[in-house]
N, C-alpha and C positions, 0 to 999 in steps of 0.2 A: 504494500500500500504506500504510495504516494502520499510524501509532505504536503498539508494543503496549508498553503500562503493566503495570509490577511492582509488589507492596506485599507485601516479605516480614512473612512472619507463622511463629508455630510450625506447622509441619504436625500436630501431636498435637490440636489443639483448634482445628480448622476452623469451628467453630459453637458458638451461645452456650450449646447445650446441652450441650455438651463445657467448654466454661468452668464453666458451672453446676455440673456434676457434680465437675468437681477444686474448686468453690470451698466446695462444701459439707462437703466431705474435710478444709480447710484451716480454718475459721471455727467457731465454737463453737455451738453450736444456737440461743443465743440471740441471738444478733447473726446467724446468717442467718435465721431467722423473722420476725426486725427487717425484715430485706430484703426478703423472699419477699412476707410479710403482707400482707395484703386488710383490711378491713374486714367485718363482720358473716360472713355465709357466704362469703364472698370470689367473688360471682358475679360482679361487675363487674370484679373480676381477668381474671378466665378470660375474660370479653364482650373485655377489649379488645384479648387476642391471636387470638382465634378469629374476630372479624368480620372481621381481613384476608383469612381463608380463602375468602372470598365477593365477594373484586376480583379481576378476569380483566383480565390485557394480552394484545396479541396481537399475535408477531413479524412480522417483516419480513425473510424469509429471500434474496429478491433485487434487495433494494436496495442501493444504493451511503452510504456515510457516510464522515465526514471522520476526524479523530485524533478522541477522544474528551477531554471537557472536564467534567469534574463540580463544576468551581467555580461558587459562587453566589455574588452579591451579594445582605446586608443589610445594609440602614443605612450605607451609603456601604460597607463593606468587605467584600473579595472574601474568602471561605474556599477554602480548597482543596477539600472536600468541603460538600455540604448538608445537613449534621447537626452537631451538638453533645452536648455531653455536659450531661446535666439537674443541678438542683440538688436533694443528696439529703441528710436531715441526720446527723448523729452518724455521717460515714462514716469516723471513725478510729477506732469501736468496731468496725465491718464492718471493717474492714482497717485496721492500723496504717499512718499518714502516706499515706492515701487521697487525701485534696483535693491534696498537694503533688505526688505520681504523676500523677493525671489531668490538673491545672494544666499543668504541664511540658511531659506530653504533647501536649496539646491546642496548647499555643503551640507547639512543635516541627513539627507535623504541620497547621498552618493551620484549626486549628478552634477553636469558642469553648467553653470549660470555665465552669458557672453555679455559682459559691460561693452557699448556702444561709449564713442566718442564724446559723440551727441547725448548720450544720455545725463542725467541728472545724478549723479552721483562721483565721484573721483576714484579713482585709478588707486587712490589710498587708503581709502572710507571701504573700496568692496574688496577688496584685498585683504581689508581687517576681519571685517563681515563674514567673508568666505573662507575664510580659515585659509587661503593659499591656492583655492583647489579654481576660482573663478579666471575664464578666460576672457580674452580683448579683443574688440574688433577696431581695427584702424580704418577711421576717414583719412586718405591719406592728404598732408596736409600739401600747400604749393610751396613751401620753404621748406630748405634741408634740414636748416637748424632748429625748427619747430618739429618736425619729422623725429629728428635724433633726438631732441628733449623729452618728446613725449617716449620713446623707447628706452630711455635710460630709465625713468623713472618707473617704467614696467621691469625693466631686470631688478630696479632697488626691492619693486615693489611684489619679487617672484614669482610673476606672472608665468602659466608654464607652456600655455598655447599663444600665439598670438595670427589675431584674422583677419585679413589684409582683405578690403571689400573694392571692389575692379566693378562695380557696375553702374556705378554714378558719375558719369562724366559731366552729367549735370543732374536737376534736380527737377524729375518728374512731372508732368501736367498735369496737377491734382486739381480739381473742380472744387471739392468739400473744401480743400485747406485754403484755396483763394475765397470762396464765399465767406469761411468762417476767418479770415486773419489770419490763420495760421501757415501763409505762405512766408517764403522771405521780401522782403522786411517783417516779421510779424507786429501785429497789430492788435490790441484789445477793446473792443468796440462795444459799442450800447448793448448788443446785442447777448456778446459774448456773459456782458456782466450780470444780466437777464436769465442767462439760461443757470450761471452757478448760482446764481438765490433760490435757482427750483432744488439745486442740491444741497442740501445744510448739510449732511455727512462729507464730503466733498471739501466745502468752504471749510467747515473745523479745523478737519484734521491740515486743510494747507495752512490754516492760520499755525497750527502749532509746530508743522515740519519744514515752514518756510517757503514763500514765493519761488518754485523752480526755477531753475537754470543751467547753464553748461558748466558743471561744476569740473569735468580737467582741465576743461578750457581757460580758466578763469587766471590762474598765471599769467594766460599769454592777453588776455584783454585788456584796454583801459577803464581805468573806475570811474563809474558813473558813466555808463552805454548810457542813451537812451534803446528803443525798440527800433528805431530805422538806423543807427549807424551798430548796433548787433548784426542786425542785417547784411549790411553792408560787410562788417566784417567775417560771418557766416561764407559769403561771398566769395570773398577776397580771400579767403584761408583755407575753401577745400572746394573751389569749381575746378576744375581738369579731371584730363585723362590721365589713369593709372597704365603705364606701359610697361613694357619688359626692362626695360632700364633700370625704373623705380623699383619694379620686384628684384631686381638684380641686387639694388644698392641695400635693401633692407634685408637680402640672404644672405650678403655678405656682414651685416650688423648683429641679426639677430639667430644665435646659436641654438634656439629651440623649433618644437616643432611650427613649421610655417602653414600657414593655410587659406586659399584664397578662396572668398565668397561671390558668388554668383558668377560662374565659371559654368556657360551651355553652350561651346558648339567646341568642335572639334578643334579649330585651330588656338584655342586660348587654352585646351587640356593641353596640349603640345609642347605649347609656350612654360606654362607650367611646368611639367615634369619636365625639361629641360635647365629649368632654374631650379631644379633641386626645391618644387615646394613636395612639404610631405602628404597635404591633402588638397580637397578641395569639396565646397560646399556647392552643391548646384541649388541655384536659388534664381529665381526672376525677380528678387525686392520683395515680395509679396503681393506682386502683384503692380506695384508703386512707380513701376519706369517706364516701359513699352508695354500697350497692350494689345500690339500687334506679334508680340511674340510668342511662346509655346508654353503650358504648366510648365511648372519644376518638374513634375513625374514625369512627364516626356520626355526631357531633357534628360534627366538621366537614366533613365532605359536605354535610349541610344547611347550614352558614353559608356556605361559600362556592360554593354553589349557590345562594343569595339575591341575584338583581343589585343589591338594597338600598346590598351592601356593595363588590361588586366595585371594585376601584381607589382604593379609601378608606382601606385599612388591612391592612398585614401578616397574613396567617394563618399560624399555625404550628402544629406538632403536638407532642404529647409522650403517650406510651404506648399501649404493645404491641409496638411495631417489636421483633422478633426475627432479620433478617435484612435484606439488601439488597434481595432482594425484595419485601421489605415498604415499605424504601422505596421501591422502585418503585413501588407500588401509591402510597406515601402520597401521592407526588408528581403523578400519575396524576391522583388525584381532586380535587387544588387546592392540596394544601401548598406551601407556599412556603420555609420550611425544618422538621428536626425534631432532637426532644430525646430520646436514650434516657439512662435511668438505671441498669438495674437493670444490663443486660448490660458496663456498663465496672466495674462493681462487683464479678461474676462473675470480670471481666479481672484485677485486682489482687488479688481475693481467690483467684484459681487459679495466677498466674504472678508477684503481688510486682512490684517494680518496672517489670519488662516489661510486666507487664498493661495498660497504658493503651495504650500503642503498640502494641501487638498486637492489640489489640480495634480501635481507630482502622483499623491498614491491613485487618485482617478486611474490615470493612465497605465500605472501600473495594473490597477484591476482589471481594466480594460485586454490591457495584452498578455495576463494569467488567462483570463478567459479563453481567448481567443488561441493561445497554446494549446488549453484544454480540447477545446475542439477539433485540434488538426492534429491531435496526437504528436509535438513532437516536446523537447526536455530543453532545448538549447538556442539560442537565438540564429544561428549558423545553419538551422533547419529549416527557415522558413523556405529558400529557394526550390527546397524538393514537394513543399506543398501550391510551387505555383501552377496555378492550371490553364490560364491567358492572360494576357494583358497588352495594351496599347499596338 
């Protein structure tokens, strides 16, 4: 008989659509719009959650399996589940003291938490938080010496992954964030200030965690920005193109493992493993940049259906995953680990400090179940339960 594994969770909000719905209740319209938003019509939103609907597993009702084990190894270290949480920015305007929740969580529960540039919290604050174990994703900046300060202070700060993100050469036609302000230059309008008096839980807790901001940023800015010369220097400090150069100059900096995010067609895998990165995240933004291009699960079906690549170099996923099913499927078709964002976002903006760890074991239960069903013991079996896909 089979060890059976518990991961309590709320029973009220079994699923991310049940988070979603209390977090949209809880969050002001503009900061979840922030979250929600797609880019242009937002079809490549909706691509990356609905092409999982078209991966078939297929059980294994009498066969024998061992305890069940969903720990994976990357990069030398064992997680206790094969996900993490993605790097999302300004998540303490989506929920007060967001990165410090999810950080915590994530080290508590053996998973890796990705601090954003952009996000609200510093390179030293989750570094404390996380016990060591949280990674970093790089907007890479347009100076070398802002570039290399921000890296020094991830080696002080023993950062152990670090995620070079290649897919913003600029910044996305978002409809919601120009209607609501939340474009660059951002702006706080009548409007905006209307919709947080509908949130009192919301407004509280910012009043007591502090008005957000780019807190690693904040070294490199002048005191007292207003909102349009932020802007401005938002701008000014991370529009360009990421090239091969750049990842060149930061492999030869940085001694740990390398990993570039939003990495979907075949000549930028190339380019990568060529420069010696040791993985890669396949990601479309979430949706966030072109929506004229393909899900994330498309994209990496075909990469790592290219023997070109196999055994060369880490693949990873990041957007769509809405359930454990889904990672099932992700895992099925080649992933090796993945990144969700929006739904731990849902977790703390429905449930406040519980949200991280309740989102975490969710998923968990999610994909015990879902083990259960296909008969197998080990995360490295999903691919023999694939039956179709894309």
């Amino acid at each position: 008989m089979s060890k059976k594994l518990i991961f309590p969770y709320n029973a009220k909000y079994p699923s991310v659509a049940d988070l979603r719905r209390k977090a949209k209740s809880m969050i002001p319209k503009f900061a979840f719009d922030y979250l929600e938003g797609g880019c242009n019509e937002e079809l490549n939103l909706l691509r990356n959650e609905s092409d999982f609907d078209d991966i078939f597993l297929k059980p294994r009702y009498l066969q024998e399996t061992g305890d069940i084990d969903m720990s994976t190894e990357i990069f030398g270290v064992r997680y206790k589940a094969p996900f993490g949480i993605s790097p999302i920015g300004l998540q303490g305007l989506m929920w007060p003291n967001a990165p410090e929740i999810l950080a915590k969580a994530a080290a508590k529960n053996g998973i890796p938490y990705t601090l954003s540039t952009v996000s609200t919290a510093s390179i030293e604050r989750i570094a404390d938080v996380s016990e060591g174990t949280a990674w970093f994703q790089l907007y890479h900046p347009t100076e070398d010496l802002l570039r290399d300060d921000i890296l020094k202070r991830l080696k002080q700060a023993q950062y152990p992954v670090l995620v070079v993100l290649v897919d913003v050469p600029s910044f996305g036609l978002r409809y919601k964030e120009i209607k609501s302000g939340l474009s660059m230059p951002p702006k706080m309008n009548i409007t905006n200030v209307l919709q947080a008096l509908l949130r009192p839980t919301w407004g509280i807790r910012t009043l007591q965690h502090g008005i957000p901001s780019f807190a690693t940023l904040k070294p490199y800015m002048e005191t007292g920005m207003d909102l349009s010369q932020l802007g401005q220097f938002m701008n000014r400090t991370f529009t360009g193109k990421v090239t091969f150069e750049k990842i060149k100059a930061i492999r030869d900096i940085w001694q740990g493992p390398l990993v570039l995010k939003g990495v979907v067609n075949e000549e930028d895998m190339e380019e990568a493993i060529q420069l010696g990165v040791d993985g890669v995240i396949v990601s479309n933004h979430g949706g966030r940049q072109i929506d004229a291009g393909e899900s994330s699960i498309r994209s990496l079906i075909r990469l790592v259906n290219d023997p070109a690549y196999q055994g060369k170099i880490k693949m990873m996923l990041d957007g769509g995953i809405r359930s454990g099913v889904d990672l099932a499927r992700a895992h099925a078709v080649g992933s090796e680990f993945n990144f969700m964002g929006r739904p731990f976002m849902y977790g703390v903006g429905a449930l406040g400090d519980e949200g991280g760890e309740h989102t975490i074991n969710m998923f968990k239960a999610h994909l015990y179940q879902i083990m259960q069903q296909l008969s197998i013991d080990k995360i490295q079996d999903f691919p023999k339960r694939l039956l179709s896909s894309l």
